[in-house]
C-alpha positions as CSV (number, residue, x, y, z in Angstrom):
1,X,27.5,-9.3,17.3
2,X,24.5,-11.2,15.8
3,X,23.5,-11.3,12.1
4,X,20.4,-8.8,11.0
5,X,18.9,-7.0,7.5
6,X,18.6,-4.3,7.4
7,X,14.6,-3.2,5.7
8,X,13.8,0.2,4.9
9,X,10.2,0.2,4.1
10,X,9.2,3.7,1.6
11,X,5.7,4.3,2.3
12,X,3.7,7.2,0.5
13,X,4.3,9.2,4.3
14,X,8.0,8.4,5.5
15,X,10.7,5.8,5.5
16,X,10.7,3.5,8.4
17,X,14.2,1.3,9.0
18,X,14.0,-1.7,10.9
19,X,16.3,-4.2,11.6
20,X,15.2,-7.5,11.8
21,X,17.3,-10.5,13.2
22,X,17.2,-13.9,12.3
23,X,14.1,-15.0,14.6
24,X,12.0,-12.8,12.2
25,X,11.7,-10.3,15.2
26,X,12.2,-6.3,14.9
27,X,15.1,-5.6,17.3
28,X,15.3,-1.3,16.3
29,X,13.2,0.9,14.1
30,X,13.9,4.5,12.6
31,X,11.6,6.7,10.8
32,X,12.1,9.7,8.9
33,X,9.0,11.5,7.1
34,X,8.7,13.0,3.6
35,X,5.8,15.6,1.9
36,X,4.1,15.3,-0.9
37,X,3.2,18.0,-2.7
38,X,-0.5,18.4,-4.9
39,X,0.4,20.8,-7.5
40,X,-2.0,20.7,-9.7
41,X,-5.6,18.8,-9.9
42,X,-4.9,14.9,-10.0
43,X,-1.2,15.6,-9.5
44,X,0.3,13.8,-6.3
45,X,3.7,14.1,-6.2
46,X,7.0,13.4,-4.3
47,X,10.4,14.0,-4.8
48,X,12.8,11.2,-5.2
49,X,15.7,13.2,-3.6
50,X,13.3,13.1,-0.2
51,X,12.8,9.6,-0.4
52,X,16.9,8.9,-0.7
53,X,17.4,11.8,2.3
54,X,15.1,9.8,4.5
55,X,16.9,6.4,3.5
56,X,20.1,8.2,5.0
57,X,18.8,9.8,8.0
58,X,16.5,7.0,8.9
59,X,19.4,4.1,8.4
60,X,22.2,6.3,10.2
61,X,19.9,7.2,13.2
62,X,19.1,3.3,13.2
63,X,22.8,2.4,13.0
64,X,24.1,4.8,15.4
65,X,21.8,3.9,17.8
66,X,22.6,0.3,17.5
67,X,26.3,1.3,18.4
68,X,27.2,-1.7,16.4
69,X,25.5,-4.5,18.8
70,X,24.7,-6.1,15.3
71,X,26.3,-7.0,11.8
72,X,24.3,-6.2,9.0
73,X,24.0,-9.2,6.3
74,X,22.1,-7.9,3.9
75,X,19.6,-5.1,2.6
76,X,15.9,-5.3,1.5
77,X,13.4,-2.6,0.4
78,X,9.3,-2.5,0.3
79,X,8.0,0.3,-1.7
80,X,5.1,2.0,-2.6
81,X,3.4,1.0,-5.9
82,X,2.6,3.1,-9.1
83,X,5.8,5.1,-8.7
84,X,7.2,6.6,-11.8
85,X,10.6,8.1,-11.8
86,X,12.3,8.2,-15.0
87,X,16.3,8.0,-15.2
88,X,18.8,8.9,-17.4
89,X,22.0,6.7,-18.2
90,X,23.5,7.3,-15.2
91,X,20.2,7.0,-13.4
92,X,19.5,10.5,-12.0
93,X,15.5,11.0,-12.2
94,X,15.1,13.8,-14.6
95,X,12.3,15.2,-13.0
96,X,12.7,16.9,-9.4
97,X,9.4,15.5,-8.3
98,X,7.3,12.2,-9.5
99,X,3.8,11.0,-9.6
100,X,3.3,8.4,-6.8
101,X,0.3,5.5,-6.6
102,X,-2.0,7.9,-6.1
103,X,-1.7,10.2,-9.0
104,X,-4.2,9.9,-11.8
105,X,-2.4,11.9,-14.3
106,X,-2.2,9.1,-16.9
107,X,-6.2,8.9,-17.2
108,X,-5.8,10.7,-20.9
109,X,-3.7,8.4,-21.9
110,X,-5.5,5.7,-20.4
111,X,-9.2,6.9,-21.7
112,X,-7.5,7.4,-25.4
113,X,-5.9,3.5,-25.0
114,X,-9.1,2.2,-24.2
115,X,-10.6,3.3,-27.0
116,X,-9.3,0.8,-29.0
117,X,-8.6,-2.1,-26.7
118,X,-11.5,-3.9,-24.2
119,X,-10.6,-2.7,-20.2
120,X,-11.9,-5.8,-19.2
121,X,-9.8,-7.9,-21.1
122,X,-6.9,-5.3,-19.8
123,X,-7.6,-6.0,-16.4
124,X,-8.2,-10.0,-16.7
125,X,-4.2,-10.1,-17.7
126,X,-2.9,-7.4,-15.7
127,X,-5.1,-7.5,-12.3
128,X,-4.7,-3.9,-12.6
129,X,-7.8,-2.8,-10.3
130,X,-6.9,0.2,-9.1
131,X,-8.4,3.3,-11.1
132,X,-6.7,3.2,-14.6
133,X,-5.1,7.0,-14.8
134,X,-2.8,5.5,-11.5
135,X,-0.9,3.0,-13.4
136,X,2.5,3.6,-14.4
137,X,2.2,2.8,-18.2
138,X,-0.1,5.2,-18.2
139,X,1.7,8.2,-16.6
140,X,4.6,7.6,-19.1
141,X,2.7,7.5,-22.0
142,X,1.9,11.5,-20.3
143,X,5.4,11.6,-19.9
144,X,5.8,11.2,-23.9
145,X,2.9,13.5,-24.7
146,X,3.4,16.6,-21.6
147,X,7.0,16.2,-21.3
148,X,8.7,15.3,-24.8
149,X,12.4,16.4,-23.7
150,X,12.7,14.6,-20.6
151,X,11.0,11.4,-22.1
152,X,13.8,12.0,-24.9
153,X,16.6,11.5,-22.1
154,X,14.8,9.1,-20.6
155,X,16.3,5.7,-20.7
156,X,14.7,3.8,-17.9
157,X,11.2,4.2,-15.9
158,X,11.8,3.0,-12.1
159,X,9.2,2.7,-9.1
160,X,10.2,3.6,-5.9
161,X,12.1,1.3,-4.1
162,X,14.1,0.5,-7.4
163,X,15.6,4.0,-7.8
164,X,16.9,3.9,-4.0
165,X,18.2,0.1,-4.8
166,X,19.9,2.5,-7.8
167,X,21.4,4.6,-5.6
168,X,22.8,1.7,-3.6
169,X,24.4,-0.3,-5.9
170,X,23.6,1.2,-9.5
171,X,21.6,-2.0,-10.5
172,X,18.9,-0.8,-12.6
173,X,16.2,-3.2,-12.4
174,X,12.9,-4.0,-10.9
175,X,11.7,-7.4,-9.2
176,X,8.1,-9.0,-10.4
177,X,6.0,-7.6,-7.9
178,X,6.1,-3.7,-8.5
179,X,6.4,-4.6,-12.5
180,X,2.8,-6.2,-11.8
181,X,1.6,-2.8,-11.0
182,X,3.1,-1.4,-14.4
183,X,-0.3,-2.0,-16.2
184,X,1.8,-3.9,-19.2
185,X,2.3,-6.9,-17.0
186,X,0.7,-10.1,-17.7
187,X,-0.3,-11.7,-14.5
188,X,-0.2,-15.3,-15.4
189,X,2.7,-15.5,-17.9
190,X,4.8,-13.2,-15.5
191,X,5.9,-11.1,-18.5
192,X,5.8,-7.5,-20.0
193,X,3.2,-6.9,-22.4
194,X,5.1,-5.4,-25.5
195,X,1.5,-4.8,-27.5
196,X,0.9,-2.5,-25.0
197,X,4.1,-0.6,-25.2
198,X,3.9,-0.3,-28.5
199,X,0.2,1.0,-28.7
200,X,1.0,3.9,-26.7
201,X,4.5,4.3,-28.5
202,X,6.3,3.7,-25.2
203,X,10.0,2.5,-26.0
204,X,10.5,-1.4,-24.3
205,X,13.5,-0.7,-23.1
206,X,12.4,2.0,-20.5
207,X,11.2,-0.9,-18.8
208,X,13.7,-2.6,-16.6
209,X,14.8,-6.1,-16.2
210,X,12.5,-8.1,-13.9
211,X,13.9,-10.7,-11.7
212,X,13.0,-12.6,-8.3
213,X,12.4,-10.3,-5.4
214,X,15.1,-12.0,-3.3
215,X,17.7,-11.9,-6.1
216,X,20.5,-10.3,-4.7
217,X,21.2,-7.2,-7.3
218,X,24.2,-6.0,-6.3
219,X,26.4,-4.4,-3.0
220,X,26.3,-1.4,-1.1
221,X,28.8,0.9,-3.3
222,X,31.5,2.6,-1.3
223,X,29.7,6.2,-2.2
224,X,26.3,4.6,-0.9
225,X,28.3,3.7,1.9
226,X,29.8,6.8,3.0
227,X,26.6,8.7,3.3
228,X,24.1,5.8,4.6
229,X,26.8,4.2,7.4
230,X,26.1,0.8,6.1
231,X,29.3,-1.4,5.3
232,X,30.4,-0.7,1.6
233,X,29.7,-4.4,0.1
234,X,26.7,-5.4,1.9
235,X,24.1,-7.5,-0.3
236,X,21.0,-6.0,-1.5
237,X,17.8,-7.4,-3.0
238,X,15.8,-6.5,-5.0
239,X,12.7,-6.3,-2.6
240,X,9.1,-5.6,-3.2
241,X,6.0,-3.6,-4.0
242,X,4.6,-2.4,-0.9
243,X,1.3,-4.8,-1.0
244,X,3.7,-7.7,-1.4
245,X,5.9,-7.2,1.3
246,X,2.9,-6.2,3.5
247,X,1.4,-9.6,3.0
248,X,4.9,-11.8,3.3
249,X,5.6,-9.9,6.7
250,X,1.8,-10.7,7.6
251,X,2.8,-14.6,7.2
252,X,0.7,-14.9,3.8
253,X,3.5,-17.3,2.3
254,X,1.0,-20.2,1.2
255,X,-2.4,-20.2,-0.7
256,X,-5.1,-18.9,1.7
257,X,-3.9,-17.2,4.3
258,X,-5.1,-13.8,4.6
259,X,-4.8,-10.3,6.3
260,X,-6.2,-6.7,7.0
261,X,-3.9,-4.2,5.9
262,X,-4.9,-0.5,8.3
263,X,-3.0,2.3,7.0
264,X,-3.7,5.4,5.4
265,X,-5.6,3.3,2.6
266,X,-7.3,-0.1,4.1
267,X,-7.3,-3.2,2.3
268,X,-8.3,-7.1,2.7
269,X,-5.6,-9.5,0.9
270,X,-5.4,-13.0,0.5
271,X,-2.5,-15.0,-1.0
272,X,-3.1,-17.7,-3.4
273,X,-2.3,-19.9,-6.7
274,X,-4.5,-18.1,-8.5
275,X,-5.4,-14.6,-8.8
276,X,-9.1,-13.4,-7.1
277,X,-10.7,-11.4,-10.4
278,X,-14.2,-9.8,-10.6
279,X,-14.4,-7.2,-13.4
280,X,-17.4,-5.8,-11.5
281,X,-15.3,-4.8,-7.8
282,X,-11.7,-4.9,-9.3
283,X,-9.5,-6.6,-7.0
284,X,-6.0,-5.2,-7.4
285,X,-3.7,-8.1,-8.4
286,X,0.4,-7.9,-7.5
287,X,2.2,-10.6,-7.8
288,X,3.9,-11.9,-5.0
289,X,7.3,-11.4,-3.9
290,X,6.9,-15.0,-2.9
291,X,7.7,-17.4,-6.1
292,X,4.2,-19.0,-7.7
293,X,1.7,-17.1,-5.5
294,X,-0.5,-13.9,-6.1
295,X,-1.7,-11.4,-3.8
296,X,-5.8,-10.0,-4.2
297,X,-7.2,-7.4,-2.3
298,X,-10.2,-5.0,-2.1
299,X,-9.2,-2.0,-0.6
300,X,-11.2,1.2,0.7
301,X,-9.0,5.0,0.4
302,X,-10.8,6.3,3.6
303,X,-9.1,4.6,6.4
304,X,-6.3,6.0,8.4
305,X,-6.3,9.0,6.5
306,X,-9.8,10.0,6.9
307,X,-9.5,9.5,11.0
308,X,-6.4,11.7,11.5
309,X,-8.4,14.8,9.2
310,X,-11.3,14.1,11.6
311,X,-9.0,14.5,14.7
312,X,-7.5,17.6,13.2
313,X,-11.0,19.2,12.0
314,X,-11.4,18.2,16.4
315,X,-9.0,19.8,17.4
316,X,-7.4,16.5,18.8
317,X,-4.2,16.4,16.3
318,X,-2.0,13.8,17.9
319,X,-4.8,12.4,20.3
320,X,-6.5,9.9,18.1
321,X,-6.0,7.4,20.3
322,X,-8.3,9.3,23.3
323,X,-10.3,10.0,20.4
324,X,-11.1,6.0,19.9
325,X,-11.6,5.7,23.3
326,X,-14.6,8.1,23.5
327,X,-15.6,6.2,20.6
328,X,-15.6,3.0,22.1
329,X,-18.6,4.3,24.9
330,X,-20.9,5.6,22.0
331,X,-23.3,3.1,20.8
332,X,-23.8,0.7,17.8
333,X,-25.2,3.0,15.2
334,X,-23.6,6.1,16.3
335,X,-26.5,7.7,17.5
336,X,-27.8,7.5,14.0
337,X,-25.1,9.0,12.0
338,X,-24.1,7.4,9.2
339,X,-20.3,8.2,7.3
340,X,-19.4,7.7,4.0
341,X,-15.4,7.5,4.9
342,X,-14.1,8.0,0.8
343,X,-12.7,11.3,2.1
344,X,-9.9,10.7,-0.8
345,X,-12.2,9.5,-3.2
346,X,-12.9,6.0,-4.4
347,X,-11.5,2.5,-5.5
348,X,-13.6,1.4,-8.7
349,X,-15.8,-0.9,-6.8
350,X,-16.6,2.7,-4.2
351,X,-17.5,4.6,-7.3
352,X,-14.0,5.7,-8.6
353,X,-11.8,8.3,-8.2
354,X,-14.8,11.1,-8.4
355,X,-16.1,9.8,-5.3
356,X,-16.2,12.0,-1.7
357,X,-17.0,11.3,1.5
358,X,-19.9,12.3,3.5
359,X,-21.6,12.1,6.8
360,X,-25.4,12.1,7.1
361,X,-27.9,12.4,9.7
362,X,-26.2,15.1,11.8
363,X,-28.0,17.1,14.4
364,X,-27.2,19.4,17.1
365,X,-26.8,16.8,19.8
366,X,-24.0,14.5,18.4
367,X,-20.9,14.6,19.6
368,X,-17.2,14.1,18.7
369,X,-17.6,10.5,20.1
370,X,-20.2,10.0,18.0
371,X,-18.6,11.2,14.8
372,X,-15.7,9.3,15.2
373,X,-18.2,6.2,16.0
374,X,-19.8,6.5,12.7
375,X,-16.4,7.0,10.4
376,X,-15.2,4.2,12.3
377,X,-18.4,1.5,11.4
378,X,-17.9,3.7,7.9
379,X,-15.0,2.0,7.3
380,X,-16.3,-1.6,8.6
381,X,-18.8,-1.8,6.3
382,X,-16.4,-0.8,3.7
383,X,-14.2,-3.7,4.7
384,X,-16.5,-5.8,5.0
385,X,-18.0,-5.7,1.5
386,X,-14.1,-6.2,0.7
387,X,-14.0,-9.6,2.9
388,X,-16.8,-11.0,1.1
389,X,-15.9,-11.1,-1.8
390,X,-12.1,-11.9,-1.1
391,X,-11.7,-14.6,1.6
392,X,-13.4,-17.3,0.0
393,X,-10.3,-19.3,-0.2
394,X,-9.6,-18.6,3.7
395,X,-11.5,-21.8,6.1
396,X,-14.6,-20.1,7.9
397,X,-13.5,-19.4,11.4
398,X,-10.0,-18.2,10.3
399,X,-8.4,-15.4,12.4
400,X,-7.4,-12.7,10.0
401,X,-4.3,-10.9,11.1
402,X,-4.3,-7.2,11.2
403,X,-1.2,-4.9,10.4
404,X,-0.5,-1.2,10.1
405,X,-1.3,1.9,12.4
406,X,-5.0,1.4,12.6
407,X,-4.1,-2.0,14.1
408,X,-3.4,-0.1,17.4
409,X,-7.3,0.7,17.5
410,X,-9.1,-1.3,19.5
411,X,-12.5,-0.4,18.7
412,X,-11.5,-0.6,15.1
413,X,-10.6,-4.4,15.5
414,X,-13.3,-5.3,17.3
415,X,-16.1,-3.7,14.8
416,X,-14.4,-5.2,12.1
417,X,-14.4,-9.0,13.6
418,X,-18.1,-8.0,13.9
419,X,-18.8,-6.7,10.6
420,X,-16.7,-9.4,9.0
421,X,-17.8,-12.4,10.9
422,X,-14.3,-13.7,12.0
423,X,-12.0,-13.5,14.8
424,X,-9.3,-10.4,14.1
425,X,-6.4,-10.2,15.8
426,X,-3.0,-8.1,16.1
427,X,0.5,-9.7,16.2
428,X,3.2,-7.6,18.4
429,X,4.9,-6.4,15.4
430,X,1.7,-5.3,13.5
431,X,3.5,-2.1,12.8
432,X,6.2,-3.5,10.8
433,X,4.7,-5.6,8.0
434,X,6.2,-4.4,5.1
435,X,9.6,-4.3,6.6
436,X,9.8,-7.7,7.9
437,X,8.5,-8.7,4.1
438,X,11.6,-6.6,2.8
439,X,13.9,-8.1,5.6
440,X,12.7,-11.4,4.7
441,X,13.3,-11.4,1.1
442,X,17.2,-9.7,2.2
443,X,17.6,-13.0,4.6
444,X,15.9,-15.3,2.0
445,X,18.4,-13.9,-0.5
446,X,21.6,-14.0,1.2
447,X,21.0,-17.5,2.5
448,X,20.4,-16.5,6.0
449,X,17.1,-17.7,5.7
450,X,16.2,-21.9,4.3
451,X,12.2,-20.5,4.1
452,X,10.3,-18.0,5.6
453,X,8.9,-20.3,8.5
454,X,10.7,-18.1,11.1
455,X,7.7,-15.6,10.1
456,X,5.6,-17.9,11.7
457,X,7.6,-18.9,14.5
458,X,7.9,-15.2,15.8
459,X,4.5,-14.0,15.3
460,X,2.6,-13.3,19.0
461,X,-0.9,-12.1,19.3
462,X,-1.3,-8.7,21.3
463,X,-4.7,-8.6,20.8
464,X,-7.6,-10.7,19.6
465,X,-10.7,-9.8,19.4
466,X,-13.7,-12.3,18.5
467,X,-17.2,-11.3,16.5
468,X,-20.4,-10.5,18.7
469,X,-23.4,-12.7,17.3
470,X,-25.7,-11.0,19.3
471,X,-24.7,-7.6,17.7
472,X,-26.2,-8.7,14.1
473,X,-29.5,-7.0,14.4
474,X,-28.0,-3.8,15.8
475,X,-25.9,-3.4,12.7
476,X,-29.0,-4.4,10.8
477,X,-30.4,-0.8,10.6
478,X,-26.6,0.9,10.1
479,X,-25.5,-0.6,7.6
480,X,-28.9,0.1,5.4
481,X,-28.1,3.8,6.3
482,X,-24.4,2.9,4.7
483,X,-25.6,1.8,1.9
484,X,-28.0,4.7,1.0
485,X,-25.4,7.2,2.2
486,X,-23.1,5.5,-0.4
487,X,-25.5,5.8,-3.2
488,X,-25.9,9.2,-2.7
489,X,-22.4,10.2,-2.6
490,X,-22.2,8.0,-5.7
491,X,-25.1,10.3,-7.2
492,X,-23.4,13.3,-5.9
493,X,-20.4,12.3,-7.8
494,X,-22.3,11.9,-11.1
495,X,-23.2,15.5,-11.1
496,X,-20.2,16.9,-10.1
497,X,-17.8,16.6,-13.0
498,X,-14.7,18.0,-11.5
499,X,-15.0,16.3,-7.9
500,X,-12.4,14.0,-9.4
501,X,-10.2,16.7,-10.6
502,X,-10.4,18.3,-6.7
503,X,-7.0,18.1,-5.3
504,X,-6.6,17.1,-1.4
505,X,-4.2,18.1,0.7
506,X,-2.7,15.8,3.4
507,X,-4.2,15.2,6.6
């Protein structure tokens, strides 16, 4: 038997577990999917007994499969950010289903905080870029206000990946990356903000203890055991927010280095000493699960998300990839259609959450290939706009890795390289990116790891794709359609009050 961790990555669709040896490479994968539900305008929920069923299913098909041909050293988690899930004493969430990132049910609160202290100061200590009403201060202080018997019960406020780490060992407490996306966090003191508790009366001591992300928090319990079929006593860690692990299990483990993350949401994130800021575009800020570095990105909501509701609206559910191939043969420009891809509405520099999408310039001869085309170079341009403003601190010329399910595209990868100016390519585990962070952090914190240089060691391009120079001019004329098309849908926005309020259903 050789030595592994064990990652279970919780994204907002499913659990993947992967086991990850000590070479850094991903020797066996499980995944087990979970809903979320959209009750209610701005509500996007999930329920915290789903994410700890898909932890057990997804680690027992894993070990089972691996008939014991390895000996799990340790556990790590990556989670999704924003989570809230508030515990009782004994930690059991006292609500059967909890806002995730993408809720905006704290914008009350947030709109009423803000009335009395400057959002720009706010978001120079916190980093917190993302639209205000998603950050987890700000759904608590709604917890207080909607919910005033289950915030009376409530003596702790976990993310996701902390209330699973809960059910492993009981360890209540969080590590500094997902309490950077609390929106009381100050970035470059790496501490709580108790002003900002205290102006929306939230008690401090809902707010667990924050510690290293490869500070081992405890052992597998002998109940956790039972029902997961992991060794009672293994080591867990504390793990990471989602972003965080993303961009360790990219390789972004010195100032820098950067990567494009192609998921359901798409971002651009760079790694550094310092934290990338522009009140205008809002970077989001987490900090790393790395000690003394920050993670920045730009992100745009329509990415993956947007091309699996185009494939379904097709008719070609579970066929994106021929979809991307008929793509490919359409030309630059998509035959003159232009997409807006903010399908889920908008990060603050698209427009905010009010934002939809749109496509413009249809007539009756496109075709599927050409729709496709267009959301494709939609989301290009979006990136794009990202890159320049965030890898400044990469050396022109830099190949920028590319992780995630959209890393499987082809065409995707090669209009970005051209839209962005630099060489993109796709490692052979660009699916497992946030579970390699986790496993790292499990193998940093159990000594099995010195560094995280294996990260580097492993890595193996499976595809790389270089910009076409001679392409400029043909973008020329798309991208000004992008940008008018943007406008518009940002106009559109303006005088449509409740397009914010509009819920969506998944793909």
């Amino acid at each position: 038997m050789t030595d592994v961790a064990l990652a279970f990555d919780l994204g907002t669709g499913g659990c993947k577990a992967a086991l990850v040896n000590l070479d850094a490479r991903v020797v066996r994968t499980a995944f087990a999917a979970y809903p979320t539900s959209y009750p209610a305008p701005g509500r996007h929920e999930q329920r915290p007994a789903d994410w700890w069923d898909a932890v057990v299913s997804s680690a027992r098909e894993l070990l089972t499969a691996d008939a014991g041909r390895h000996r799990v050293v340790a556990v790590g988690l990556s989670g999704h950010s924003l989570a809230m899930v508030p515990v009782d004493a004994a930690g059991e969430p006292l609500l059967p289903a909890v806002p995730i990132w993408s809720d905006t049910r704290g914008e009350e609160a947030a709109a009423g905080y803000f009335t009395t202290a400057d959002e720009t100061s706010w978001y120079a200590r916190t980093g917190n870029g993302f639209p205000r009403g998603m950050y987890t201060v700000f759904k608590a202080a709604w917890l207080r206000t909607a919910r005033p018997d289950v915030a009376g019960r409530t003596t702790r406020v976990l993310g996701s990946k902390d209330w699973i780490n809960a059910r492993l060992t009981g360890a209540l407490v969080t590590d500094a990356s997902y309490a950077s996306g609390s929106g009381a966090y100050d970035l470059r003191e790496r501490r709580m903000l108790p002003e900002v508790l205290a102006a929306l009366d939230l008690p401090a001591d809902w707010w667990p203890e924050v510690v290293p992300a490869a500070t081992v928090i405890g052992r597998v319990t002998p109940e956790a055991a039972a029902v997961t079929g992991l060794p009672a006593g293994v080591p867990v860690v504390a793990g990471g927010v989602d972003n965080s692990c993303m961009a360790l299990g990219a390789g972004l483990d010195r100032p820098g280095e950067a990567y494009l993350s192609l998921g359901s949401s798409n971002w651009v994130t760079v790694a550094g000493s310092e934290p990338v800021l522009d009140p205008s575009n809002r970077p989001f800020v987490f900090d790393h699960v790395l000690p003394g570095l920050y993670v920045s990105a730009l992100s745009t909501f329509g990415g993956g998300s947007s091309l699996t509701w185009l494939a379904g609206l097709l008719g070609r559910d579970g066929d994106l990839g021929g979809l991307l191939d008929d793509a490919a043969a359409a030309p630059v420009g998509a035959n003159g259609l232009t997409c807006v891809p903010t399908l889920a509405g908008g990060t603050v520099a698209e427009g905010g959450p009010g934002v939809r999408g749109a496509f413009l310039g249809l007539d009756l001869g496109h075709t599927p290939a050409d729709l496709v085309r267009a959301l494709v170079e939609g989301i290009g341009f979006s990136l794009a706009d990202a890159a320049a403003g965030m890898l400044t601190p990469a050396p022109a010329g830099t190949p920028i890795s590319a992780t995630g399910g959209g890393a499987r595209a082809g065409l995707l990868l090669q209009v970005l390289a051209d839209l962005i100016g630099r060489p993109v390519h796709r490692p052979d585990d660009a699916q497992h990116g946030a579970a390699l962070g986790a496993a790292a952090l499990a193998l940093l914190g159990v000594g099995g790891w010195p560094d995280s240089t294996p990260l580097h060691t492993a890595r193996r391009p499976a595809l790389r794709v270089a910009p076409r120079p001679e392409l400029v001019e043909a973008y020329a004329l798309p991208r000004a359609r992008f940008d008018a098309a943007r406008a518009a849908t940002r106009a559109h926005a303006a005088t449509t009050p409740t397009a914010q309020e509009t819920p969506h259903r998944t793909p």
